[in-house]
Short mmCIF file of the C-alpha atoms (twelve columns), coordinates in Angstrom:
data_MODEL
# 
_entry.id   MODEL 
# 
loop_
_atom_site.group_PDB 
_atom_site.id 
_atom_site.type_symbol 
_atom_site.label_atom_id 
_atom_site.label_alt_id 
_atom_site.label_comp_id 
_atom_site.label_asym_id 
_atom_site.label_seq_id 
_atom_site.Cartn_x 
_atom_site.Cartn_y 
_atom_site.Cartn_z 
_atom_site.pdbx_PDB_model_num 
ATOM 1   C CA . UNK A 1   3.521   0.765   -4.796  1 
ATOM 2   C CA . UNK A 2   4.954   -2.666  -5.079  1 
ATOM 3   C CA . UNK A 3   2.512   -4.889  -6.222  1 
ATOM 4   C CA . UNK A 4   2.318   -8.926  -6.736  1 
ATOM 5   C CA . UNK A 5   1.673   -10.814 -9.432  1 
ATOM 6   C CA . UNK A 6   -0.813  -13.859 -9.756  1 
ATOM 7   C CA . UNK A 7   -0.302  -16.485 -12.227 1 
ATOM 8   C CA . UNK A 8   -2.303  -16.883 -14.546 1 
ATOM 9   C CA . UNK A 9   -2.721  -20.383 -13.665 1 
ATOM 10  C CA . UNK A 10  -4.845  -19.005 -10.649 1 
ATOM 11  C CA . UNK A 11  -7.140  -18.115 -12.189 1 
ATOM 12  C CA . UNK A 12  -10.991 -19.569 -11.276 1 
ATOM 13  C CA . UNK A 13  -12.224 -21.955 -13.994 1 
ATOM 14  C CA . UNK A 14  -15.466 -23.179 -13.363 1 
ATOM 15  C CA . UNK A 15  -16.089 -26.957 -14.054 1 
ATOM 16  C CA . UNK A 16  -19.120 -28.233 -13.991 1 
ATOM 17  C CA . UNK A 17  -18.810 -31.656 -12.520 1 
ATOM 18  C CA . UNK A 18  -22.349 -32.170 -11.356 1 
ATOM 19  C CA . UNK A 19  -25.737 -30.523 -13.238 1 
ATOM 20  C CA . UNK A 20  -26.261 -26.825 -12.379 1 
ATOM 21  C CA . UNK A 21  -27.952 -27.409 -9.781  1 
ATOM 22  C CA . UNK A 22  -24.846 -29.107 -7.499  1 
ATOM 23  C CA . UNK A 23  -21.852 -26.889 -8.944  1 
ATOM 24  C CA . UNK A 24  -19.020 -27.974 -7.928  1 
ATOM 25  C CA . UNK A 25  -16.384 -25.554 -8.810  1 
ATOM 26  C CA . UNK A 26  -12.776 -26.820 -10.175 1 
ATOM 27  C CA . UNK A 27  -9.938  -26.597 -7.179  1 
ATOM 28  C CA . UNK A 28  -7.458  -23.641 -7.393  1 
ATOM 29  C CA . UNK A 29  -4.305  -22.465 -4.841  1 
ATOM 30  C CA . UNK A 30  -4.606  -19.506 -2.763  1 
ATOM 31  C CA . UNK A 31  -2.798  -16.877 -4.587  1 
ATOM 32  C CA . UNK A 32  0.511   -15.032 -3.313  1 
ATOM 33  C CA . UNK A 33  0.182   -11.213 -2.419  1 
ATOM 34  C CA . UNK A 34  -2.211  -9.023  -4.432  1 
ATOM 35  C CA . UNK A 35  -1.688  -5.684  -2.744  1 
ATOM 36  C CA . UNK A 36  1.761   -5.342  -0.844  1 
ATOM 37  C CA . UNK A 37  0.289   -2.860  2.109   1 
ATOM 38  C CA . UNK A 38  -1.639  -2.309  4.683   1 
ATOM 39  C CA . UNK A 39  -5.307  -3.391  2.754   1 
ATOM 40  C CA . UNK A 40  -7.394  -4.850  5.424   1 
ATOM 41  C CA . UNK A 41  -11.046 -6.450  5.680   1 
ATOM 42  C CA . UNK A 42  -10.983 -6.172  1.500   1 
ATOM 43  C CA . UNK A 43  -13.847 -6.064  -0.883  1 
ATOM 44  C CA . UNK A 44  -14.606 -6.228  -4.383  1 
ATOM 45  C CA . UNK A 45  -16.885 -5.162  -7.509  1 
ATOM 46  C CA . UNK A 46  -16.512 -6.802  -10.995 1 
ATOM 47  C CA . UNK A 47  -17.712 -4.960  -13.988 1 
ATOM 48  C CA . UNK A 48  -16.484 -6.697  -17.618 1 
ATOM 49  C CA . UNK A 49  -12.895 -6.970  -17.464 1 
ATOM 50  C CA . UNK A 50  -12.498 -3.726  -14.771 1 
ATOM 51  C CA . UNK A 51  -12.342 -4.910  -10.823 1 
ATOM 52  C CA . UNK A 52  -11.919 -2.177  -8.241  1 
ATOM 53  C CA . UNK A 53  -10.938 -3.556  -4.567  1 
ATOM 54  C CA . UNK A 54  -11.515 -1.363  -1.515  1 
ATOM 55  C CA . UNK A 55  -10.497 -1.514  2.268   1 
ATOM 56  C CA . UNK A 56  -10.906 -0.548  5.649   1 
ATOM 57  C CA . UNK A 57  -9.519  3.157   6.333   1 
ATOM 58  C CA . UNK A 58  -5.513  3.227   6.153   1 
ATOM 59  C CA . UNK A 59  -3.188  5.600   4.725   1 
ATOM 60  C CA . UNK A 60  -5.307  8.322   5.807   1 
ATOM 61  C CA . UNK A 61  -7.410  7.340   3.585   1 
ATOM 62  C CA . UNK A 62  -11.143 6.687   5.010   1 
ATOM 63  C CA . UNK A 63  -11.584 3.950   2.090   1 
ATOM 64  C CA . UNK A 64  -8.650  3.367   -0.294  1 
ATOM 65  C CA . UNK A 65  -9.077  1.670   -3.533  1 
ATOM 66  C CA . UNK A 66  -7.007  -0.891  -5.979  1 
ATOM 67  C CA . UNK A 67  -7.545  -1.508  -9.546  1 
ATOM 68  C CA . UNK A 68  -7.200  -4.496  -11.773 1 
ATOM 69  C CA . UNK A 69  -7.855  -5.510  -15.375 1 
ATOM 70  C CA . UNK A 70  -7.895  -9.309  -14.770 1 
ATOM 71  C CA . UNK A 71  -8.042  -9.584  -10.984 1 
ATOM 72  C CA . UNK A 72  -4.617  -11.004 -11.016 1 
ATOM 73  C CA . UNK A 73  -2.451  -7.775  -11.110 1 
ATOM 74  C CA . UNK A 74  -3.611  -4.887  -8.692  1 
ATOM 75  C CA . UNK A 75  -2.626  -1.356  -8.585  1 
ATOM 76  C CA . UNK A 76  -3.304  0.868   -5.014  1 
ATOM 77  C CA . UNK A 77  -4.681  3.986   -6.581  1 
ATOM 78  C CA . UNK A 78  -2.562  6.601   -4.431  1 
ATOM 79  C CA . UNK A 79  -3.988  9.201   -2.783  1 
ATOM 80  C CA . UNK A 80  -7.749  8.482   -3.971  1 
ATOM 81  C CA . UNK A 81  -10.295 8.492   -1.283  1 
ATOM 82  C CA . UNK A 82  -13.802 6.434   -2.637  1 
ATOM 83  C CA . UNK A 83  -15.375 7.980   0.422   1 
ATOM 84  C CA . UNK A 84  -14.150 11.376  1.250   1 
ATOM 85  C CA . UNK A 85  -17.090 12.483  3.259   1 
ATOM 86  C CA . UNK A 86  -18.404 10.217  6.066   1 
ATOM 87  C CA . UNK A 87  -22.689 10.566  6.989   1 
ATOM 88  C CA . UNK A 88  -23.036 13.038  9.675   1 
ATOM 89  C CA . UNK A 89  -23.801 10.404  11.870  1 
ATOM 90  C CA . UNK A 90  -20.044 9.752   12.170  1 
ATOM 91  C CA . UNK A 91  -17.070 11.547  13.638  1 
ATOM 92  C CA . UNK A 92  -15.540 10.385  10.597  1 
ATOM 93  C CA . UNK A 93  -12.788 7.933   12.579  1 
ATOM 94  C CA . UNK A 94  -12.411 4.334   12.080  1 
ATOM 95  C CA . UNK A 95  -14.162 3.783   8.947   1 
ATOM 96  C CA . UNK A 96  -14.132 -0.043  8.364   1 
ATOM 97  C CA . UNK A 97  -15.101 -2.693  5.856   1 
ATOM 98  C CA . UNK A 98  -16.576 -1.098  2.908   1 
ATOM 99  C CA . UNK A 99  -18.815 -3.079  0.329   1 
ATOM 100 C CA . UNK A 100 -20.094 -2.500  -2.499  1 
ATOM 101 C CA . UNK A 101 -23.206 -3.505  -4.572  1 
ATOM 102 C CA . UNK A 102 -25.608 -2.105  -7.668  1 
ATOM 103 C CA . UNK A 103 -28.976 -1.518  -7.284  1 
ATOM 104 C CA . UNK A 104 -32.332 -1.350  -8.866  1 
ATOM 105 C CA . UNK A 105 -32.146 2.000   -9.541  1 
ATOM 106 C CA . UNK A 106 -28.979 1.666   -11.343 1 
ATOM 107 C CA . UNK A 107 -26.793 3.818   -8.336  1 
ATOM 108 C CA . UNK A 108 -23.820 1.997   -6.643  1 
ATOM 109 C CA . UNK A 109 -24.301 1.416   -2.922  1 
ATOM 110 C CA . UNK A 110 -21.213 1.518   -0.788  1 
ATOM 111 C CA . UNK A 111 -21.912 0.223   2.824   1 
ATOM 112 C CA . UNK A 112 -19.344 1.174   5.951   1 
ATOM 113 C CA . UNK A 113 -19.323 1.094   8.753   1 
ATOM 114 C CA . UNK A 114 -17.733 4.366   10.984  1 
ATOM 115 C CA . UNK A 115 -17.218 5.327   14.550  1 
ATOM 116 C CA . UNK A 116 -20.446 7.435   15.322  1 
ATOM 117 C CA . UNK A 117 -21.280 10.871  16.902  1 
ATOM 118 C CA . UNK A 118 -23.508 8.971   19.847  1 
ATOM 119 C CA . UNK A 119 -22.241 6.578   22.195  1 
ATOM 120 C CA . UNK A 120 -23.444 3.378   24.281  1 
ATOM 121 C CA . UNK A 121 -25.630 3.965   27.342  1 
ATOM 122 C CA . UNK A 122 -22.320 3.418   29.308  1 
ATOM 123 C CA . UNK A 123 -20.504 5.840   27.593  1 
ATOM 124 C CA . UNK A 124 -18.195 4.352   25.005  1 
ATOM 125 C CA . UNK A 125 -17.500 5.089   21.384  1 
ATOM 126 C CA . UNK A 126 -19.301 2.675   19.421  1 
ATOM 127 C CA . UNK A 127 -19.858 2.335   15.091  1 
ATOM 128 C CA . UNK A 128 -22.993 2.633   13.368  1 
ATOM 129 C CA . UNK A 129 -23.037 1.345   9.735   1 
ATOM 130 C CA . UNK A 130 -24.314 3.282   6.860   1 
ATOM 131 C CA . UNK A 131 -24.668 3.892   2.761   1 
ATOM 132 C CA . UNK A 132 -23.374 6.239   0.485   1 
ATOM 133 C CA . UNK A 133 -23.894 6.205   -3.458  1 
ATOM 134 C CA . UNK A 134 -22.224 6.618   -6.643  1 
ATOM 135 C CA . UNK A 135 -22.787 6.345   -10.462 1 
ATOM 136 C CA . UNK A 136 -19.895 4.502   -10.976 1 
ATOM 137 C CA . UNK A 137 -18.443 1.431   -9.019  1 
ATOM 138 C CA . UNK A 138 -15.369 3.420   -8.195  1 
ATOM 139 C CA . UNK A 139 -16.828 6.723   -6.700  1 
ATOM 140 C CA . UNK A 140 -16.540 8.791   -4.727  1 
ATOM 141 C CA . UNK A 141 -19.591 8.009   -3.158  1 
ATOM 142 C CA . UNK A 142 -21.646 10.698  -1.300  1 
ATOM 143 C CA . UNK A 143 -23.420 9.232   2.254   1 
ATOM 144 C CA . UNK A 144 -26.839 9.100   2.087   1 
ATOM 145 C CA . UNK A 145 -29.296 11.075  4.159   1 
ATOM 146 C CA . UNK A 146 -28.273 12.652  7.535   1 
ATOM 147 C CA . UNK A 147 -28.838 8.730   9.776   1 
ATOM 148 C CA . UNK A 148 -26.847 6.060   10.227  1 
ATOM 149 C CA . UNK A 149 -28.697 2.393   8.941   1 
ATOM 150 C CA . UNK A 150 -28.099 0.381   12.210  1 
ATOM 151 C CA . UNK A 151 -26.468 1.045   15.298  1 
ATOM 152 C CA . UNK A 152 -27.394 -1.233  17.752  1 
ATOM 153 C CA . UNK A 153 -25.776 0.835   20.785  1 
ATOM 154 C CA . UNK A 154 -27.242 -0.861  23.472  1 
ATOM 155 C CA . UNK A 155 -25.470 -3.583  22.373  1 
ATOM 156 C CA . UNK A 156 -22.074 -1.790  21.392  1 
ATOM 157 C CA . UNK A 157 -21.915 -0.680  18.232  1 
ATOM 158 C CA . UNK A 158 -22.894 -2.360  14.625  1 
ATOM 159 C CA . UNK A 159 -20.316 -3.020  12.287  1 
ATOM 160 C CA . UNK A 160 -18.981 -4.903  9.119   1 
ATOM 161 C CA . UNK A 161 -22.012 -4.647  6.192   1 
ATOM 162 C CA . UNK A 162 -21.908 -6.614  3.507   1 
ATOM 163 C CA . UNK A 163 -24.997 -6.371  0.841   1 
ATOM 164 C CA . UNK A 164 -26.729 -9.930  -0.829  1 
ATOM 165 C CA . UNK A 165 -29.751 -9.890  -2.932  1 
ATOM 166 C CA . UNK A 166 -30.984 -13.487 -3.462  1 
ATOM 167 C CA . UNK A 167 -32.867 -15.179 -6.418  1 
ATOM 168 C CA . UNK A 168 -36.016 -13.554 -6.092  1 
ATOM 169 C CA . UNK A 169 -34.370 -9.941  -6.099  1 
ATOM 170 C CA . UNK A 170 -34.788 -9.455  -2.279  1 
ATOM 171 C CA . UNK A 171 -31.502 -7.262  -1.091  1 
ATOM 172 C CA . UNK A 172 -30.674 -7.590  2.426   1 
ATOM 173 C CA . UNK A 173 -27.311 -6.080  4.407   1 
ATOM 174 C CA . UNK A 174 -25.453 -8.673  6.644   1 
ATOM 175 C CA . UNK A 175 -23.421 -7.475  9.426   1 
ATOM 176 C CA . UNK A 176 -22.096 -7.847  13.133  1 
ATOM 177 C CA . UNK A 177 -23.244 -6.724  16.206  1 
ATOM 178 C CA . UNK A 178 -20.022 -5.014  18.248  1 
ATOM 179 C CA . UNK A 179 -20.703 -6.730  21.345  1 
ATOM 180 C CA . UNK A 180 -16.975 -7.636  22.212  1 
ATOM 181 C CA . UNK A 181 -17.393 -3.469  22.596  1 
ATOM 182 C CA . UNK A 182 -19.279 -3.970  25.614  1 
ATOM 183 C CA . UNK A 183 -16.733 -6.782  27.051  1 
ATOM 184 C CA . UNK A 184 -14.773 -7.047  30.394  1 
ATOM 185 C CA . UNK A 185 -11.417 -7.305  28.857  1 
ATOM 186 C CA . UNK A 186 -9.315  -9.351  27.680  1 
ATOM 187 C CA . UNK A 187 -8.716  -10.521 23.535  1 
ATOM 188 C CA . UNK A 188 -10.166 -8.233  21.477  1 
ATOM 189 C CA . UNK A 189 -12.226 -7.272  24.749  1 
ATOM 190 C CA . UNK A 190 -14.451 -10.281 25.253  1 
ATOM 191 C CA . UNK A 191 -12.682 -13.261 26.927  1 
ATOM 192 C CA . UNK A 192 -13.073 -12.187 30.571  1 
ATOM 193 C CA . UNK A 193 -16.804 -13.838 31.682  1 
ATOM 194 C CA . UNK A 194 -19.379 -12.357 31.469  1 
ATOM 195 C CA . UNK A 195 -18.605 -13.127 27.794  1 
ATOM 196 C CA . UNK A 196 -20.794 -10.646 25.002  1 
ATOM 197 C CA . UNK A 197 -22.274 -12.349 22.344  1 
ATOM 198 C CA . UNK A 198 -21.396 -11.010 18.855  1 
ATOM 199 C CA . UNK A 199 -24.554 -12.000 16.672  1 
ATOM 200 C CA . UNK A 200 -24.856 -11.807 12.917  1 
ATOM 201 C CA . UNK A 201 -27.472 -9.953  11.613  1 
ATOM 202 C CA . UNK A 202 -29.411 -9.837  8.910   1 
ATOM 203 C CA . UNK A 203 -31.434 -6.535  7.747   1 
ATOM 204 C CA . UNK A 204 -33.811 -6.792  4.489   1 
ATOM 205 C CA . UNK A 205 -33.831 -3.644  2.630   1 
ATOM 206 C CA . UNK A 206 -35.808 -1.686  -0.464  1 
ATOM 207 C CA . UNK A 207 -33.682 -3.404  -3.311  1 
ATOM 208 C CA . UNK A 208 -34.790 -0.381  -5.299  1 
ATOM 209 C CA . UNK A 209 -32.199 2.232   -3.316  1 
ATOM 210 C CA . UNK A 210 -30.517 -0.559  -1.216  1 
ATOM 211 C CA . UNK A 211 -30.933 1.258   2.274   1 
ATOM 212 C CA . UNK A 212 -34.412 1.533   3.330   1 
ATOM 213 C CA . UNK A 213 -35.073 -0.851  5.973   1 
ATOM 214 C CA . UNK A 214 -37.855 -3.580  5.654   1 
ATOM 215 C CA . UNK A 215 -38.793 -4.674  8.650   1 
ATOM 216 C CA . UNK A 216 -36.483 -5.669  11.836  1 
ATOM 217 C CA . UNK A 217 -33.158 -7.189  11.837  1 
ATOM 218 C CA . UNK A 218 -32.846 -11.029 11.707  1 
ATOM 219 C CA . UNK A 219 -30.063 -12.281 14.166  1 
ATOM 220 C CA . UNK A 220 -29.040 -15.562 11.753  1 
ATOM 221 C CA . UNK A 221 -25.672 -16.751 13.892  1 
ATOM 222 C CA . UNK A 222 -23.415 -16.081 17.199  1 
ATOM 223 C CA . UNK A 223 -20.570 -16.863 18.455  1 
ATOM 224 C CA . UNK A 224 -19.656 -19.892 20.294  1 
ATOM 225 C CA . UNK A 225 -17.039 -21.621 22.538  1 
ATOM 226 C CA . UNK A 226 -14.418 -22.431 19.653  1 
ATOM 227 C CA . UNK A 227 -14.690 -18.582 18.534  1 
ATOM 228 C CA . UNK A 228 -13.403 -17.282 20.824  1 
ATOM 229 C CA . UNK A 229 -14.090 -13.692 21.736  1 
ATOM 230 C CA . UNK A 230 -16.054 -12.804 18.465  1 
ATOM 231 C CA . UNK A 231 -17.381 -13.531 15.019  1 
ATOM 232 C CA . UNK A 232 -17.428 -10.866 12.404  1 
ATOM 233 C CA . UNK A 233 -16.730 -10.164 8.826   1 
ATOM 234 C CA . UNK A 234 -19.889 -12.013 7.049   1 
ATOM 235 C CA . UNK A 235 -19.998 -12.539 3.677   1 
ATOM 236 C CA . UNK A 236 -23.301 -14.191 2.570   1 
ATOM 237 C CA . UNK A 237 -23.623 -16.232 -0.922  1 
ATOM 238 C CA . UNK A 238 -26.079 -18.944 -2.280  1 
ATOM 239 C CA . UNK A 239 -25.746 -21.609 -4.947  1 
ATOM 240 C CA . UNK A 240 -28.876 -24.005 -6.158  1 
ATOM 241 C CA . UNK A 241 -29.458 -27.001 -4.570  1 
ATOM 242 C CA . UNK A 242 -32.239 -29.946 -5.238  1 
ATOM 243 C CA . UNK A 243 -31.818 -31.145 -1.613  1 
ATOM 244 C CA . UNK A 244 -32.165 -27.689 -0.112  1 
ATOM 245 C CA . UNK A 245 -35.574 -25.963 0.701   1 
ATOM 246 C CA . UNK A 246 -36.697 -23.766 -2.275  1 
ATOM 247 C CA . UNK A 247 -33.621 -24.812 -4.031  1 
ATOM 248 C CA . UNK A 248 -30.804 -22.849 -2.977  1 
ATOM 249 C CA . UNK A 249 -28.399 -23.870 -0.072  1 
ATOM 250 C CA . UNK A 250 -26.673 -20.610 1.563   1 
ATOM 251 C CA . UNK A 251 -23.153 -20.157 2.422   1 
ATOM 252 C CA . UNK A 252 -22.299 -17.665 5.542   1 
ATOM 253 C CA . UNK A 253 -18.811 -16.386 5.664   1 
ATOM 254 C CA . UNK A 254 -17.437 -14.922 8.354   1 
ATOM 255 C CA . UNK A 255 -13.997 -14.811 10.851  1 
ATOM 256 C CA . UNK A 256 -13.727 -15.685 14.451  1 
ATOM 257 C CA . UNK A 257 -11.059 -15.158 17.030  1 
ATOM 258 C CA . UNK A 258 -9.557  -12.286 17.647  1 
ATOM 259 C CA . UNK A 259 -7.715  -9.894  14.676  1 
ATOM 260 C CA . UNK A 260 -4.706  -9.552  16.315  1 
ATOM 261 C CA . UNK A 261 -3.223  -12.661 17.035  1 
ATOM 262 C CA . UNK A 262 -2.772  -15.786 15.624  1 
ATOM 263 C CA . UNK A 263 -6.112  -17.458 16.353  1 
ATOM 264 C CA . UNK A 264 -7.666  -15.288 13.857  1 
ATOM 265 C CA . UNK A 265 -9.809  -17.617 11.004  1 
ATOM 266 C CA . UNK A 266 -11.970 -17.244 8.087   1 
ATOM 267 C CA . UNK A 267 -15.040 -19.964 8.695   1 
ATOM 268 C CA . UNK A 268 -18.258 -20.556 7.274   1 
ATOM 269 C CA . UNK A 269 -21.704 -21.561 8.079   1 
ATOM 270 C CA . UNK A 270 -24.400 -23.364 5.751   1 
ATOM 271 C CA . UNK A 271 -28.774 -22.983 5.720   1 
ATOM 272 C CA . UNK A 272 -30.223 -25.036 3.528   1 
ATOM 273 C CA . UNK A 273 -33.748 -23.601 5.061   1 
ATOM 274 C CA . UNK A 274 -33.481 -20.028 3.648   1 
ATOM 275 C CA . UNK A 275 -31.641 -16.691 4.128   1 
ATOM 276 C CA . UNK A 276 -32.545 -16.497 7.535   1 
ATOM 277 C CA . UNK A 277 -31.412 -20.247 8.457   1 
ATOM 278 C CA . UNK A 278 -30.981 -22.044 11.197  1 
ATOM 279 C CA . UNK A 279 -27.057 -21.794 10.181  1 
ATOM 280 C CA . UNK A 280 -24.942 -24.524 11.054  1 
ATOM 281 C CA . UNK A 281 -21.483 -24.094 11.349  1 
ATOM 282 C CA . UNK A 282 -18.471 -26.162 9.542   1 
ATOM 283 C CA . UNK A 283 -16.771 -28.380 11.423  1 
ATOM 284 C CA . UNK A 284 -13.951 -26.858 10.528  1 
ATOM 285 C CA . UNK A 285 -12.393 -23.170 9.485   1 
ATOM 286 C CA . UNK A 286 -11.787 -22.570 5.822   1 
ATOM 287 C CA . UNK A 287 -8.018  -21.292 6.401   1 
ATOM 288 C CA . UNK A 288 -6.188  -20.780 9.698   1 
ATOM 289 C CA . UNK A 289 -2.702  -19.597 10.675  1 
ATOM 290 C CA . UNK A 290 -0.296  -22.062 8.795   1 
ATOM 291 C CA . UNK A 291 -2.957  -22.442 5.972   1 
ATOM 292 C CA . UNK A 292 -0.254  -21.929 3.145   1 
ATOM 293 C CA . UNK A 293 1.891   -20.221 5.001   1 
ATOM 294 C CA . UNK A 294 -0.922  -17.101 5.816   1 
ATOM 295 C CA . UNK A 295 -1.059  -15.540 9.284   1 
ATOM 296 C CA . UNK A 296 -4.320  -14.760 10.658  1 
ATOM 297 C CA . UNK A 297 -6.239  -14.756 7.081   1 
ATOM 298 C CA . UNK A 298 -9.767  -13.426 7.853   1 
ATOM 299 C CA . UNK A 299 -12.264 -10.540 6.637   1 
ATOM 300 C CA . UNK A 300 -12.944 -12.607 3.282   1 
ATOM 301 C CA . UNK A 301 -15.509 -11.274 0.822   1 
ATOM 302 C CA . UNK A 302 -16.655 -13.843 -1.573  1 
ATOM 303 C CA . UNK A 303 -17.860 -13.019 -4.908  1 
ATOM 304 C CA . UNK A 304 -21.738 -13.804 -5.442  1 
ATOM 305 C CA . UNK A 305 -20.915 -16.965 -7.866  1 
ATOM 306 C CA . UNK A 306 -18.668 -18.178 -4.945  1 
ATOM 307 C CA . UNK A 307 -16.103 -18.742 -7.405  1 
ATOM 308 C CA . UNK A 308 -13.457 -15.810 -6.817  1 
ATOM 309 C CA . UNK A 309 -12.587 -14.867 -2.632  1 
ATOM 310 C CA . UNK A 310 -10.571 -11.702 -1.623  1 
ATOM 311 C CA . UNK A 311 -9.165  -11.668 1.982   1 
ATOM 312 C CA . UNK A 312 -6.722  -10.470 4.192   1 
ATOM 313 C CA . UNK A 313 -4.328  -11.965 5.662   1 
ATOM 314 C CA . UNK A 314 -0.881  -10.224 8.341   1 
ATOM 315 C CA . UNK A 315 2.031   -9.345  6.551   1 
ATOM 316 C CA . UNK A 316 4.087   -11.576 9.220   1 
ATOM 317 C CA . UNK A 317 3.005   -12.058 13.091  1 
ATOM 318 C CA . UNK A 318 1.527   -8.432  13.755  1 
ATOM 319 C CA . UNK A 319 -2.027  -7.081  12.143  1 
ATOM 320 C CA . UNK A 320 -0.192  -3.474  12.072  1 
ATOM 321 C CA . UNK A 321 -0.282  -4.429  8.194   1 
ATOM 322 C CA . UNK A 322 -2.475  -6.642  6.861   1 
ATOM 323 C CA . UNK A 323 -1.989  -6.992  2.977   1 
ATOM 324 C CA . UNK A 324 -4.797  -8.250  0.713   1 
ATOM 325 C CA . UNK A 325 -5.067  -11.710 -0.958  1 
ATOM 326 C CA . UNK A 326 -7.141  -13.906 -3.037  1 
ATOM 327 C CA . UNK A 327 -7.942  -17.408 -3.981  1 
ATOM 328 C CA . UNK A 328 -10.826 -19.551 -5.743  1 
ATOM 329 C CA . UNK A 329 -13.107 -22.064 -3.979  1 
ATOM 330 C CA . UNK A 330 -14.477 -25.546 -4.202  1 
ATOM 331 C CA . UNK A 331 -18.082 -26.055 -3.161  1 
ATOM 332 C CA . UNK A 332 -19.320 -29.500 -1.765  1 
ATOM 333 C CA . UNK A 333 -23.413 -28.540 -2.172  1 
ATOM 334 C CA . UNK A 334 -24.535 -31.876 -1.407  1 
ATOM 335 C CA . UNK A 335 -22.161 -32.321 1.774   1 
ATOM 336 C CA . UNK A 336 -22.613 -28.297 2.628   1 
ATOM 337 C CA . UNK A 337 -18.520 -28.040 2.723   1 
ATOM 338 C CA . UNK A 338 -16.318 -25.553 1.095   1 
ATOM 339 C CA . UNK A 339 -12.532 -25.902 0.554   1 
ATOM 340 C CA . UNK A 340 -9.593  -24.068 -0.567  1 
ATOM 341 C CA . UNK A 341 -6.665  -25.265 -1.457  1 
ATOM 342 C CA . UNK A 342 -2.661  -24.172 -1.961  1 
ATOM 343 C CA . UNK A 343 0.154   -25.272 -3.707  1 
ATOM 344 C CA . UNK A 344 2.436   -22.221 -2.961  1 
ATOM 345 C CA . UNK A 345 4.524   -20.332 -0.276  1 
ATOM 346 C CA . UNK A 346 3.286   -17.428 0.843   1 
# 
């Protein structure tokens, strides 16, 4: 598998410019390609010098994995399945947008979502999300228990988890609502009125095992006019901040528009009020089409310093092959923006 090569000049180096409590972080280029096929909706686990990247179901493969000693050169580990068996709340298709987190009990936790054995009230297939654990970050991972964690059918489906655990050592999964499943039509099945909405949810769990639920889901954003059918693909980080209540500003990743086309964005949303917001939304996306070159770079997971990002990005106009790529951030805490910049050709 061909794979390409970041220089080394990419790499995130963290400067300081303001005390610790305003980090700034030191402005790097969005790298070229990482992983040179089909690697979509990536994520990411850092232990030491050993990073293991996993994606959405391709290959055959319901999560394929990558390797890397220095998260600049990746290798697709061929063949090797980090989730060969799916809960038996799934049919096993369509398993999408793995993450991965430790927990207090020392397991790894791998989140996915998968299409699942029940439908919607109206009869469609729908995804549930769920966990399966490991004792290394690589796997395989074995689901947990015989239920899904969400599913949300009513409402079409529940997709895209992505684990946080804040300061105090709360954990908490943040993922989508499917409601562009329930749509009339159209892009990615919701721009024909009446128009779904696609919330962002936020579920609290026992940061012990990282799966039992505390309490009910928080909806902490939706979509709106300028995103067209959907938003989807959180990614949830915070950084300390004097200015923000209880000292930590939070940053809320996610893409709007739909996948397959050219609208498709990664954009973010600040709180400076707490995990569960109000979130207010940039007033611009972090990269578009044209944004160095990418096509349609969205499904970002940001690593919890908010240093290092993985994404995806087309591998020319069509999202049949959607090849992984990565970058480094600057954060703005005191004006709540984020930027990314590029000094290369895709």
């Amino acid at each position: 598998m061909l794979i390409s090569l970041i220089t080394s000049a990419l790499l995130p180096l963290i400067a300081l410019a303001a005390p610790l409590t305003e980090r700034d972080i030191e402005e790097r280029s969005i790298s070229g390609v990482i992983i040179d096929s089909d690697f979509p909706d990536p994520t990411w686990y850092q232990v030491g010098d050993s990073y293991w990247a996993f994606s959405t179901t391709s290959g055959g493969l319901h999560v394929p994995m990558a390797t890397s000693s220095d998260f600049n050169t990746w290798t697709r580990v061929s063949g090797y399945d980090a989730l060969p068996t799916v809960g038996a709340w799934s049919t096993g298709n369509d398993v999408w947008a793995p993450d991965v987190v430790r927990v207090g009990n020392g397991f790894y936790i791998m989140y996915y979502s998968a299409e699942s054995t029940s439908k919607t009230p109206t009869g469609k297939s729908a995804h549930c999300f769920g966990a399966a654990w490991s004792t290394t970050p690589q796997g395989p991972y074995t689901p947990i228990g015989d239920d899904a964690i969400q599913c949300h059918l009513d409402q079409g489906g529940a997709i895209d988890p992505a684990g946080f655990q804040d300061h105090t050592g709360r954990q908490f999964i943040v993922y989508k609502i499917d409601g562009n499943n329930m749509g009339n039509g159209g892009s990615c099945n919701n721009d024909v009125a009446p128009i779904h909405s696609t919330p962002l949810m936020l579920q609290e769990v026992d940061p012990k095992d990282g799966y039992s639920r505390i309490g009910d889901p928080v909806q902490i954003l939706d979509r709106g006019d300028a995103d067209g059918p959907l938003i989807e693909a959180p990614s949830l980080l915070h950084l300390p901040s004097s200015s923000a209540a209880g000292g930590y500003i939070y940053y809320l990743f996610f893409s709007s528009n739909c996948y397959s086309g050219g609208l498709y964005d990664t954009s973010y949303a600040t709180s400076v009020n707490g995990v569960t917001g109000p979130y207010v939304k940039s007033s611009a996306p972090l990269m578009v089409t044209g944004t160095a070159g990418l096509y349609s770079p969205g499904g970002a997971d940001v690593e919890p310093g908010g240093y290092r990002v993985m994404f995806h990005a087309d591998q020319a106009t069509s999202a049949a092959v959607r090849v992984a790529r990565a970058g480094t951030l600057t954060f703005d805490v005191g004006a709540r923006t984020v930027s990314i910049e590029s000094d290369e050709s895709p």
